[in-house]
Structures are given as structure tokens and as C-alpha cells.
N, CA, C and O atoms as a GROMACS GRO file, in nm:
protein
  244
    1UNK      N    1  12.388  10.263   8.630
    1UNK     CA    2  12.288  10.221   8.534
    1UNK      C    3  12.188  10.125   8.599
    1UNK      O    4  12.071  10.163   8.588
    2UNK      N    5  12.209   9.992   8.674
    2UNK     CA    6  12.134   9.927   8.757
    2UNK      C    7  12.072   9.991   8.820
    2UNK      O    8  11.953   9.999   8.791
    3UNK      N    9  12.116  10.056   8.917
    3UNK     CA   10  12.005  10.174   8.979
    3UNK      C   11  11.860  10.283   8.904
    3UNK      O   12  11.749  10.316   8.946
    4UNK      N   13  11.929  10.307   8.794
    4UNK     CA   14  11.888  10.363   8.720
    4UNK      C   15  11.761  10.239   8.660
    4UNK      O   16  11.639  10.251   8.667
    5UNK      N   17  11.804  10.178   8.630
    5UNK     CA   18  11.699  10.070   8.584
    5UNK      C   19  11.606  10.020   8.699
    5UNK      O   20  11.487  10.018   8.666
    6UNK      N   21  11.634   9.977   8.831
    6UNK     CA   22  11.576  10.005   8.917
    6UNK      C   23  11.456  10.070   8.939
    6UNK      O   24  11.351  10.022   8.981
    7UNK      N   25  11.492  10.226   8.897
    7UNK     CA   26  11.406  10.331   8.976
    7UNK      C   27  11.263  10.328   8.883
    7UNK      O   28  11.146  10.334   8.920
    8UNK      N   29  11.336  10.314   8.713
    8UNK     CA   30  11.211  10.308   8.661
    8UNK      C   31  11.115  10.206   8.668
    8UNK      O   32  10.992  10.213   8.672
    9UNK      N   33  11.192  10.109   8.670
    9UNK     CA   34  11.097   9.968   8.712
    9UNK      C   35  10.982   9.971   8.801
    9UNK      O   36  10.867   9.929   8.788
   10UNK      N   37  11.051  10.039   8.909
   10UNK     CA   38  10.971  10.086   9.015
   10UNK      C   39  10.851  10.219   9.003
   10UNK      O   40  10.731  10.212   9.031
   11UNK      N   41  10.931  10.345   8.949
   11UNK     CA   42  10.796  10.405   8.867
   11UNK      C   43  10.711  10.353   8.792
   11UNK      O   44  10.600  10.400   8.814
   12UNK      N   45  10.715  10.226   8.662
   12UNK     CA   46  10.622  10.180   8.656
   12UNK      C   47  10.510  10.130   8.733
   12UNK      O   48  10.391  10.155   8.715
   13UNK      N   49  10.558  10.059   8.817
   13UNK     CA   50  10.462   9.969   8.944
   13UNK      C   51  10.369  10.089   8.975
   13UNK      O   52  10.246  10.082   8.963
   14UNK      N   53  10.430  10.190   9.012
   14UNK     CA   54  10.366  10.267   9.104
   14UNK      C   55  10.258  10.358   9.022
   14UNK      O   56  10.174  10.432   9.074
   15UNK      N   57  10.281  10.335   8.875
   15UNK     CA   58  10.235  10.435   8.733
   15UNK      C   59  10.068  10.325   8.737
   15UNK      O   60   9.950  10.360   8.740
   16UNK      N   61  10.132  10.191   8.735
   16UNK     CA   62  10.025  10.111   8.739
   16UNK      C   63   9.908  10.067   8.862
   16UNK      O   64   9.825   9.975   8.869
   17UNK      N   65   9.947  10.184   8.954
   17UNK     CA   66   9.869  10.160   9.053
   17UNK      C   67   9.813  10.265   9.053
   17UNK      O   68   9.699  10.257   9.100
   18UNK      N   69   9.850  10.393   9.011
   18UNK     CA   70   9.778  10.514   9.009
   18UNK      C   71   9.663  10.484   8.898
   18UNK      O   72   9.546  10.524   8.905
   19UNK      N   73   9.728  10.397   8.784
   19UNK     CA   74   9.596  10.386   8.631
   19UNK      C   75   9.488  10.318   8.672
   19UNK      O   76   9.376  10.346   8.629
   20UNK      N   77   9.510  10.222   8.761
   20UNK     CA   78   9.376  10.109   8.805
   20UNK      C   79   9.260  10.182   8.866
   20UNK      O   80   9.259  10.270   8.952
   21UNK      N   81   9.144  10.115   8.790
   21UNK     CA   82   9.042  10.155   8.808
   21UNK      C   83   8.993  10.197   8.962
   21UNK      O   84   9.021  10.117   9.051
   22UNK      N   85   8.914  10.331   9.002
   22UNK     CA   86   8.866  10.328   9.163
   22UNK      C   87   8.774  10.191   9.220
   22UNK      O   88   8.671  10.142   9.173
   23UNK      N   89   8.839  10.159   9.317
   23UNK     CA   90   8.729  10.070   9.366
   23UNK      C   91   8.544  10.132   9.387
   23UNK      O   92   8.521  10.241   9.440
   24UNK      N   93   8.471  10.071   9.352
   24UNK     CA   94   8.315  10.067   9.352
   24UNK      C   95   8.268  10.108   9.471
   24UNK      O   96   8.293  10.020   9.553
   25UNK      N   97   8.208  10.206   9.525
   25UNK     CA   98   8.151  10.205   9.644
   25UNK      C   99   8.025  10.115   9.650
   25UNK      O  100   7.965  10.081   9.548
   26UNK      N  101   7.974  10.066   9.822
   26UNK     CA  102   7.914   9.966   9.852
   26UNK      C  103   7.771   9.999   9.801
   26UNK      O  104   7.737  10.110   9.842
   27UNK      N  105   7.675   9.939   9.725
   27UNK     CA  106   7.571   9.970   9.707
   27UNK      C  107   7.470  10.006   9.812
   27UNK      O  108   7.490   9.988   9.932
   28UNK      N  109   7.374  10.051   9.767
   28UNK     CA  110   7.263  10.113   9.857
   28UNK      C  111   7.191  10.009   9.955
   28UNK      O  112   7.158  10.037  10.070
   29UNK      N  113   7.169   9.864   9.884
   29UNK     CA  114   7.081   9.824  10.012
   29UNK      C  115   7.227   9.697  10.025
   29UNK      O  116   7.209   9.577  10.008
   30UNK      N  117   7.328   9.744  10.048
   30UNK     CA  118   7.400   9.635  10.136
   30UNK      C  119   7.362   9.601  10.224
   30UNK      O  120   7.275   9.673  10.273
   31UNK      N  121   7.396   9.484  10.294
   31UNK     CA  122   7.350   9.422  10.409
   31UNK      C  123   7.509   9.420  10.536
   31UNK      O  124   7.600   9.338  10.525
   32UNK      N  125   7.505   9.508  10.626
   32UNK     CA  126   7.624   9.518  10.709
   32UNK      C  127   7.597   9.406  10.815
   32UNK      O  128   7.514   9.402  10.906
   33UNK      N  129   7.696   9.313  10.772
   33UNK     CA  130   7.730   9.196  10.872
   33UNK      C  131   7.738   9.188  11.065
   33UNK      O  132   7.818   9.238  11.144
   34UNK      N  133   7.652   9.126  11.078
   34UNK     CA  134   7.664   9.171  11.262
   34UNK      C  135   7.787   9.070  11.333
   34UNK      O  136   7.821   9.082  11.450
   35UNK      N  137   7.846   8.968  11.237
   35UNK     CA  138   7.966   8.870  11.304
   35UNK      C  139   8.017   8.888  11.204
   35UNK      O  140   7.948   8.917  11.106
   36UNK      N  141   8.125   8.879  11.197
   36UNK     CA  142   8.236   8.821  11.097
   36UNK      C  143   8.320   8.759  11.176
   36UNK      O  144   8.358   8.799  11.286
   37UNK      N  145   8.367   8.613  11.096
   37UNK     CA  146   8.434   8.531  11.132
   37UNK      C  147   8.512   8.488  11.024
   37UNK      O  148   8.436   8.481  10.927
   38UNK      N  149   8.644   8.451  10.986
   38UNK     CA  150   8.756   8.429  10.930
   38UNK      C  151   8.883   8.547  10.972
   38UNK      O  152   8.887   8.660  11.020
   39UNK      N  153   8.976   8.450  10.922
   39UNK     CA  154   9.138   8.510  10.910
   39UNK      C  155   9.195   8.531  10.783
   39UNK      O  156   9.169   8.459  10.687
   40UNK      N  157   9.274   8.628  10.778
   40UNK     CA  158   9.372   8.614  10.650
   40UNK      C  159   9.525   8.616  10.705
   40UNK      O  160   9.553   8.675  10.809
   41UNK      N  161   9.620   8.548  10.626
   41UNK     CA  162   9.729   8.538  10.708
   41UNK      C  163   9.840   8.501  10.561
   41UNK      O  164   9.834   8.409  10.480
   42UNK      N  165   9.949   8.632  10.578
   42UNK     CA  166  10.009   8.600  10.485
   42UNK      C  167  10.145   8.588  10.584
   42UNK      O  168  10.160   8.664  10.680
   43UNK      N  169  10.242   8.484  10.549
   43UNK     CA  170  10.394   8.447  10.639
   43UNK      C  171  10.490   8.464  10.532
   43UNK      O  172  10.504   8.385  10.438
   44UNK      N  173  10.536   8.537  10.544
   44UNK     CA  174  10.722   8.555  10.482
   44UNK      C  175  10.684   8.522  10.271
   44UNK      O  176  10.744   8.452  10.190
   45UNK      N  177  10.557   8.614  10.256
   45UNK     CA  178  10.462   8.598  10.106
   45UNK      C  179  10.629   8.614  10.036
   45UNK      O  180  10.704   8.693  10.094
   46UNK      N  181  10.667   8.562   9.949
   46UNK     CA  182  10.747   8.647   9.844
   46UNK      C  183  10.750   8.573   9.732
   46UNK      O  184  10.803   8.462   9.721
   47UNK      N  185  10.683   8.643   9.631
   47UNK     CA  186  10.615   8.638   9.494
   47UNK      C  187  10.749   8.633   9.356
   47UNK      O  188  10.860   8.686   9.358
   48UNK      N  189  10.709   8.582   9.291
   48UNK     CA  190  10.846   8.594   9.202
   48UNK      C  191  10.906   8.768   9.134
   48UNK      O  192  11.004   8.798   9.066
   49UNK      N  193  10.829   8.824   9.175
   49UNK     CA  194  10.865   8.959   9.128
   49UNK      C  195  10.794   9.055   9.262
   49UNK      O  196  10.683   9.107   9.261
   50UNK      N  197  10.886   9.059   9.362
   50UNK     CA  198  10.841   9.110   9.458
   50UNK      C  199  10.860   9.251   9.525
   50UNK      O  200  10.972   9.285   9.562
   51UNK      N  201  10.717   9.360   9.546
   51UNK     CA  202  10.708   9.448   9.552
   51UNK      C  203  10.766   9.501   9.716
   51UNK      O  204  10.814   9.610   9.747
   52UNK      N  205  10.741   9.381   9.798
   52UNK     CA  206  10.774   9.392   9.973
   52UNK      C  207  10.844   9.299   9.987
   52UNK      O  208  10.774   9.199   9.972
   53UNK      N  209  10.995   9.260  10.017
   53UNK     CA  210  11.003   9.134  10.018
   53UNK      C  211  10.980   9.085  10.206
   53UNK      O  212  10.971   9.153  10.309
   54UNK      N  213  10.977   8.943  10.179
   54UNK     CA  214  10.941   8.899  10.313
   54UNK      C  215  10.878   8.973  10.378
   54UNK      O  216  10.912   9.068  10.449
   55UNK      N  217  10.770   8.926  10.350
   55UNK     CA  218  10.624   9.020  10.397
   55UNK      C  219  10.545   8.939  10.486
   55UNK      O  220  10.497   8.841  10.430
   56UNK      N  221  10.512   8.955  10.639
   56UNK     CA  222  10.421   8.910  10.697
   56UNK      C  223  10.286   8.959  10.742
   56UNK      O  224  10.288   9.069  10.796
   57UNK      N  225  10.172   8.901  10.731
   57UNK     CA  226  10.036   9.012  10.753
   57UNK      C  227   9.954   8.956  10.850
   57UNK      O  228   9.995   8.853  10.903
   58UNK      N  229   9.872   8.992  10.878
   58UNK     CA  230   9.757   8.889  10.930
   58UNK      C  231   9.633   9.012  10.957
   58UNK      O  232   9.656   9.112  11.025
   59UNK      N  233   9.537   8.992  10.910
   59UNK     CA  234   9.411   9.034  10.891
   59UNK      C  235   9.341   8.956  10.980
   59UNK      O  236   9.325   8.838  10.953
   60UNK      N  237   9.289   9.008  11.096
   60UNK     CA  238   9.147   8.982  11.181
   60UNK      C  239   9.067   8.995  11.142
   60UNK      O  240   9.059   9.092  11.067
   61UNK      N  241   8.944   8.910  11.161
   61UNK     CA  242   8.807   8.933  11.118
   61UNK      C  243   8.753   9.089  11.221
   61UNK      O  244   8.640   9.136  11.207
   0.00000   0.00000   0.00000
């Protein structure tokens, strides 16, 4: 039964990622950046209801 409860839990998540809106494509007169500079950096993220646990990332500019 845990398992079972599990799986749907988890089909939801995944129900709610298929419903979310498409992201916007970039408008017509965007302006494409010639530097980018920053980091993103996620270390051992774990959220109170967690989809990855102990999750590490790091995003380069």
C-alpha cells in the first residue's frame, strides 16, 4: 500500500508538470547579451517535500 501511495504521489508531480503553462518564446527585438557574468549554485538543496533528494548543481554563466 505505501508503495502504492508512493507511485501516485509521484504521478501527480509529474501530472503537474505536464499541466504548466509553455514557457514564452523570446520576443522579437530581444537584445542577446555579449558577456554574461554570474553563478548559480545549488549544494546538497533538499526542500521539505523533495523531488531529488540531495541535489547538487552549479550553473555557469
Amino acid at each position: 500500500m505505501n508503495v502504492l501511495q508512493s507511485g501516485v504521489a509521484s504521478a501527480e508531480r509529474v501530472f503537474e508538470v505536464l499541466d504548466a503553462p509553455e514557457q514564452e518564446p523570446d520576443l522579437a527585438d530581444a537584445v542577446e547579451l555579449d558577456r554574461v557574468r554570474g553563478r548559480v549554485a545549488f549544494k546538497n538543496y533538499a526542500p521539505d517535500k523533495p523531488l531529488i533528494i540531495d541535489l547538487s548543481l552549479v550553473v555557469e554563466p
